[in-house]
N, C-alpha and C positions, 0 to 999 in steps of 0.2 A: 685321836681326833675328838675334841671337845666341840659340841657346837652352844650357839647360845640361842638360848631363845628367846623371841620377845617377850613381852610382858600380857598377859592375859587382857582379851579390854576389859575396860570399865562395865560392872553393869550398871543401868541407867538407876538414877533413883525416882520411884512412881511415889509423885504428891496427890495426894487426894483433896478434892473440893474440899473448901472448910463448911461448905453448906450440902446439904442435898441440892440435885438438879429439878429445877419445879416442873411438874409436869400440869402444861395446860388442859383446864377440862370445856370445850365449848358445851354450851346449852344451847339447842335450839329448838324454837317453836315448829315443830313439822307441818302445820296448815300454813304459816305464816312462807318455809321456803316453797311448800308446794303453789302458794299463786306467783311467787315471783320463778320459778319454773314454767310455770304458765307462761306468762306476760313474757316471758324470755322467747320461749318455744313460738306464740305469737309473732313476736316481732323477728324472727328467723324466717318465717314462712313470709311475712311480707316482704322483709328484703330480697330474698331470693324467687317472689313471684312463684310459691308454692301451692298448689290450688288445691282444694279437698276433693277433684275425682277422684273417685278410682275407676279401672279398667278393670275387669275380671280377668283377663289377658294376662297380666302383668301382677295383679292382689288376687291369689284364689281365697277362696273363701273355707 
């Protein structure tokens, strides 16, 4: 009883980048995104008709 066996696969062939991968650096001004967090958070509270009470009920202190 001979059996045959298939052929082993292929292993893949691994191409490497002919460059490195660039890695992005953002810079950001941190006052600059803190007013537009601001202005953000503002204009949230006005669409959604958010109002600055607070209840002690509900915000302890």
């Amino acid at each position: 009883m001979d059996f045959e066996l298939p052929p082993p696969p292929v292993v893949p062939e691994i191409r490497h980048p002919a460059f490195p991968p660039h890695v992005k650096i953002h810079e950001a001004d941190t006052e600059v995104l803190l007013l537009v967090v601001a202005q953000d958070l503002t204009a949230v509270t006005h669409t959604w008709s958010v109002h600055n009470t607070r209840d002690d009920t509900h915000f302890p202190r």
